[in-house]
C-alpha positions in Angstrom: -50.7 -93.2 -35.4 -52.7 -89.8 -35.7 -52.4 -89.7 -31.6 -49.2 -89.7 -31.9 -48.5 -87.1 -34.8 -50.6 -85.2 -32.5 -48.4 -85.4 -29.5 -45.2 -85.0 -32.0 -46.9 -81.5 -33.4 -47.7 -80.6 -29.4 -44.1 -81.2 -27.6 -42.3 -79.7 -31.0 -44.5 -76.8 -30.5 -43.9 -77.0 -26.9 -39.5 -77.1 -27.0 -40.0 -73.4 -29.7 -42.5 -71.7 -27.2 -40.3 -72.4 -24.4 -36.7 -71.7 -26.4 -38.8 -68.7 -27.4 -39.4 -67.5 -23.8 -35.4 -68.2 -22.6 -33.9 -66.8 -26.0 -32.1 -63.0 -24.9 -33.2 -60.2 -26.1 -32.3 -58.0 -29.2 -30.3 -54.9 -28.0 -29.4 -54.4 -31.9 -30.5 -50.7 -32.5 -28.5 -46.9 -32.8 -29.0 -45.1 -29.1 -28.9 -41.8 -27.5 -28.3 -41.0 -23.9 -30.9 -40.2 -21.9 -29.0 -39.4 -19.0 -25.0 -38.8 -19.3 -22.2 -38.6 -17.0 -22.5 -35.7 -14.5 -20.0 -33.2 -13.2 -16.7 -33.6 -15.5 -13.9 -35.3 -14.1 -15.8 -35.0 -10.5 -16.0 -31.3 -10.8 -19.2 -29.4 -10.9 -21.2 -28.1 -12.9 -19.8 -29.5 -15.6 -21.1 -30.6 -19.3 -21.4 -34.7 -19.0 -18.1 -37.0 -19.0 -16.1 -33.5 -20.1 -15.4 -31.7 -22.8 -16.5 -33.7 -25.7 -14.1 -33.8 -28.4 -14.2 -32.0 -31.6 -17.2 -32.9 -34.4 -16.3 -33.7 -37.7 -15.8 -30.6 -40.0 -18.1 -32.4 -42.2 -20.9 -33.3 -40.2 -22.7 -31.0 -38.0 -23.5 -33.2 -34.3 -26.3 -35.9 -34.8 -29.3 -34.9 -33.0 -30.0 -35.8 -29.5 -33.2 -37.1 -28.1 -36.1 -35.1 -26.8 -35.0 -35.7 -22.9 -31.5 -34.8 -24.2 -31.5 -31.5 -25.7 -28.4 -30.6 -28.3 -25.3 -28.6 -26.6 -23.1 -26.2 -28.0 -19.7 -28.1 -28.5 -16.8 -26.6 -26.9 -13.5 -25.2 -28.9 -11.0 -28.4 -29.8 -8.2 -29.4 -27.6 -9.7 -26.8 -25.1 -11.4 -28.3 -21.9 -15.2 -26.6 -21.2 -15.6 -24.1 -18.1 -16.6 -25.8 -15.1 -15.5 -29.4 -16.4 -11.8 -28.3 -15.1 -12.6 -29.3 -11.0 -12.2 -25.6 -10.1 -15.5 -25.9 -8.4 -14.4 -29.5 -6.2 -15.8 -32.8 -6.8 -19.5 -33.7 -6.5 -20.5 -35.7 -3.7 -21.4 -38.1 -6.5 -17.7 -38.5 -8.1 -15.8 -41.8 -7.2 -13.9 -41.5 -4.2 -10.0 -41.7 -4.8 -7.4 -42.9 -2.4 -5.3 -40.2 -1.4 -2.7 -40.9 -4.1 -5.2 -40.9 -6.9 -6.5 -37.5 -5.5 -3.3 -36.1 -6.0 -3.4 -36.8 -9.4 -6.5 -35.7 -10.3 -5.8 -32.5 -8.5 -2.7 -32.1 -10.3 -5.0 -32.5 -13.7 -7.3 -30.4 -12.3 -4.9 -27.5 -12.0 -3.3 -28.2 -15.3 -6.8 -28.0 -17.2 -7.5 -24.4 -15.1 -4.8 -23.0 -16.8 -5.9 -23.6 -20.0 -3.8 -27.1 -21.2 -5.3 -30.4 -22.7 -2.5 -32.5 -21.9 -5.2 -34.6 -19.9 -7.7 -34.8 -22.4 -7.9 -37.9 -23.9 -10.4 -36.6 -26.4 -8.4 -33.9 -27.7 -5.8 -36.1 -28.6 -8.3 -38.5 -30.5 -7.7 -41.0 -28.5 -10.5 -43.6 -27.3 -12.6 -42.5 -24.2 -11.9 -46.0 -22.7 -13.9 -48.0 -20.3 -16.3 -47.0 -18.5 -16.4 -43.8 -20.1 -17.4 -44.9 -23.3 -20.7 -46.0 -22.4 -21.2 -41.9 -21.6 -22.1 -42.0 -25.6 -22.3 -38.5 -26.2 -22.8 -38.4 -29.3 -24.8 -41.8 -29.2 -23.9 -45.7 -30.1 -24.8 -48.5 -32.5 -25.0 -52.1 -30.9 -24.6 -55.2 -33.3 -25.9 -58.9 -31.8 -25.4 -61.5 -32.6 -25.5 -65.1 -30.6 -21.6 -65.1 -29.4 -20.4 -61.7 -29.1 -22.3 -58.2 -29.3 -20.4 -54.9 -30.4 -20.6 -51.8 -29.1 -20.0 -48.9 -31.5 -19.3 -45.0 -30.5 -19.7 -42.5 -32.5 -17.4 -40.7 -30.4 -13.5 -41.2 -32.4 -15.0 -43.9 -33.6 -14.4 -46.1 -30.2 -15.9 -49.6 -30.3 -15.7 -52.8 -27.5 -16.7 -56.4 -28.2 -18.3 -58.3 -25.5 -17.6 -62.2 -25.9 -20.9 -64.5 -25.0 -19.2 -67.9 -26.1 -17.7 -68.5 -22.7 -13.8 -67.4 -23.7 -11.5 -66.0 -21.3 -8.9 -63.7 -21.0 -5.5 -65.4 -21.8 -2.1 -64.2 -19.6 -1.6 -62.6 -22.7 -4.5 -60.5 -23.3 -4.1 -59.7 -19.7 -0.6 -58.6 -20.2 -1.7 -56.1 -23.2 -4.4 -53.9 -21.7 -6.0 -51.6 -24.4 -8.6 -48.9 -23.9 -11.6 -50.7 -24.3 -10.1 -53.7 -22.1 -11.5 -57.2 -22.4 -15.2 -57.6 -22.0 -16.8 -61.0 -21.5 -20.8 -61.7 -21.1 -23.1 -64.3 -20.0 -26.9 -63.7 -19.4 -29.0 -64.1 -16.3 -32.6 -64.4 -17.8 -33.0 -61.0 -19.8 -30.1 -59.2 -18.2 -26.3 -59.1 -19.8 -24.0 -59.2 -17.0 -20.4 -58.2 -18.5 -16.7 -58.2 -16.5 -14.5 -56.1 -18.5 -10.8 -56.2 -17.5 -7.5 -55.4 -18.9 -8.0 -51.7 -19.2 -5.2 -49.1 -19.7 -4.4 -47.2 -17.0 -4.0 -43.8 -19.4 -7.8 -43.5 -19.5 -10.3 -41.9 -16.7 -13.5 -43.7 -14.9 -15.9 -40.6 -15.6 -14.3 -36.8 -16.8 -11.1 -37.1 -16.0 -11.1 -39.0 -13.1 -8.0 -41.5 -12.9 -8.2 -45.3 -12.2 -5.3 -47.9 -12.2 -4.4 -51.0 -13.8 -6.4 -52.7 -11.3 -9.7 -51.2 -12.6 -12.2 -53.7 -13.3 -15.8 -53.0 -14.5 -19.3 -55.1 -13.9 -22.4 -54.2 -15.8 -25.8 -55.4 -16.0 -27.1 -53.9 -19.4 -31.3 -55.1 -19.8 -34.9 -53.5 -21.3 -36.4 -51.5 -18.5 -39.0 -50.9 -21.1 -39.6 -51.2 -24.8 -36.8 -49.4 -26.5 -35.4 -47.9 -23.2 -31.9 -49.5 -22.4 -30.5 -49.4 -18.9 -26.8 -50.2 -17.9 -25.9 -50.5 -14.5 -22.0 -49.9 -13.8 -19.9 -50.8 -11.0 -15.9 -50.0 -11.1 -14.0 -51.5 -8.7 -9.9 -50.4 -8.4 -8.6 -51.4 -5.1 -5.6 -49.0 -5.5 -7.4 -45.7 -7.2 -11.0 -46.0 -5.2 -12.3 -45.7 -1.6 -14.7 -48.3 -2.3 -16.5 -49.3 -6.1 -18.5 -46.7 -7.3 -21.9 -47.4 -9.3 -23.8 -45.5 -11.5 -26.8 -46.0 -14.0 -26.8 -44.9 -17.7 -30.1 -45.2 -19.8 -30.3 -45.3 -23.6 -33.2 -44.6 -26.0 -33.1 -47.0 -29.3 -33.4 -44.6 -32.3 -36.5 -45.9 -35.1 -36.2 -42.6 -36.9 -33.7 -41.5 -39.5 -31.8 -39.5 -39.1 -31.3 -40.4 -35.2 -31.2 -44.2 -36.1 -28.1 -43.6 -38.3 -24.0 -42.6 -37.1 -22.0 -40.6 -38.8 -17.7 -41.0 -39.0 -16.1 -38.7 -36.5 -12.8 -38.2 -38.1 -11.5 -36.8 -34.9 -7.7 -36.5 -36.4 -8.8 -34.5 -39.3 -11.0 -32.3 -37.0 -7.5 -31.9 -35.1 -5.6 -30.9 -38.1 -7.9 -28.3 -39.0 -8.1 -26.8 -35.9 -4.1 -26.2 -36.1 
């Protein structure tokens, strides 16, 4: 009898050490870039992803991590020098079909002369995939075992990743929205995500455009305690030349007031700016 209590104890302990070592781990935590997108829109020289939007009136812009030092924010509904393409793309900048050139060419002269009408942003509209995951001005992520949130501080922009094993209905695929459809599964301790059904009014990095073809792949995993790393691949067959990749890193906040968001209230910040 006590042999055998003994060899219950050992394979119960035994099943929780080894569900220990295969359970995911916890990305909850607030972030801060460490690096962000380069080059606005392609061009160079540019502040990352563009001209960030507008901070609250109320809140001056949360504080940015020590490899990240603060930048002054740009005038509202104004795009930033050097994020307008006037200097050409970077050699880094996904590589459009000639149609999709044309277009960004045409956005690129119309932000020159001075107009917004490209920039999402300044219309307080969601950044939209992949753009999102530039947070700018940093990101909360929520876990939980079926589905993990991803919360911008930046107009308030959020994206659920399902982990449950849904998929995308004809419907959902029929209504794309700006943060599209993002569903998970994990491979040991990395999150691999497909993302699809992504409006076609939004831009891959800056302002460069994408179609309703986009799709997005990410593996998101710990390259070291507190250090998050997402690896992005877009693929478009009608926008892109062939997918383009890049890696974003994020640095989990412990500190207030780094560890805490603030609302953006983008539309008030454009009323006042009238």
């Amino acid at each position: 009898m006590k042999r055998t209590l003994i060899s219950l104890v050992a394979a119960v302990m035994a099943v929780a050490v080894a569900d220990a070592q295969q359970a995911p781990p916890d990305f909850s935590g607030v972030y801060r870039p460490i690096n962000a997108f380069g080059g606005g829109g392609g061009g160079r020289g540019g502040r990352a992803g563009g001209a960030p939007a507008p901070a609250p009136p109320s809140a001056a812009p949360p504080s940015a991590p020590p490899s990240a030092p603060r930048q002054p924010l740009p005038p509202p509904t104004r795009t930033a020098p050097l994020s307008d393409g006037s200097q050409g793309r970077a050699p880094t900048a996904p590589q459009l079909t000639p149609e999709y050139l044309a277009k960004w060419q045409a956005m690129s002269k119309s932000r020159i002369s001075g107009s917004s009408d490209s920039d999402n942003t300044a219309k307080c509209l969601p950044p939209g995939m992949p753009a999102m995951m530039n947070m700018a001005y940093g990101m909360e992520v929520m876990q939980t075992k079926d589905k993990i949130t991803f919360f911008s501080e930046l107009n308030d922009a959020l994206r659920r990743v399902y982990l449950d094993g849904r998929k995308p209905t004809p419907a959902i695929l029929d209504d794309p929205t700006y943060a599209g459809y993002s569903t998970g599964h994990w491979e040991g301790d990395t999150l691999v995500v497909e993302t699809v059904a992504l409006r076609d009014n939004t831009y891959i990095e800056g302002f460069t455009p994408h179609s309703d073809q986009m799709t997005v792949r990410e593996r998101i995993r710990f390259v070291e305690p507190g250090i998050l790393e997402d690896r992005i691949t877009v693929t478009d067959p009608k926008a892109l030349v062939k997918p383009w990749e890049t890696v974003k890193t994020y640095r989990r906040m412990t500190k207030p007031p780094d560890d805490q968001l603030r609302e953006f209230a983008c539309a008030e910040g454009i009323e006042h700016a009238r």
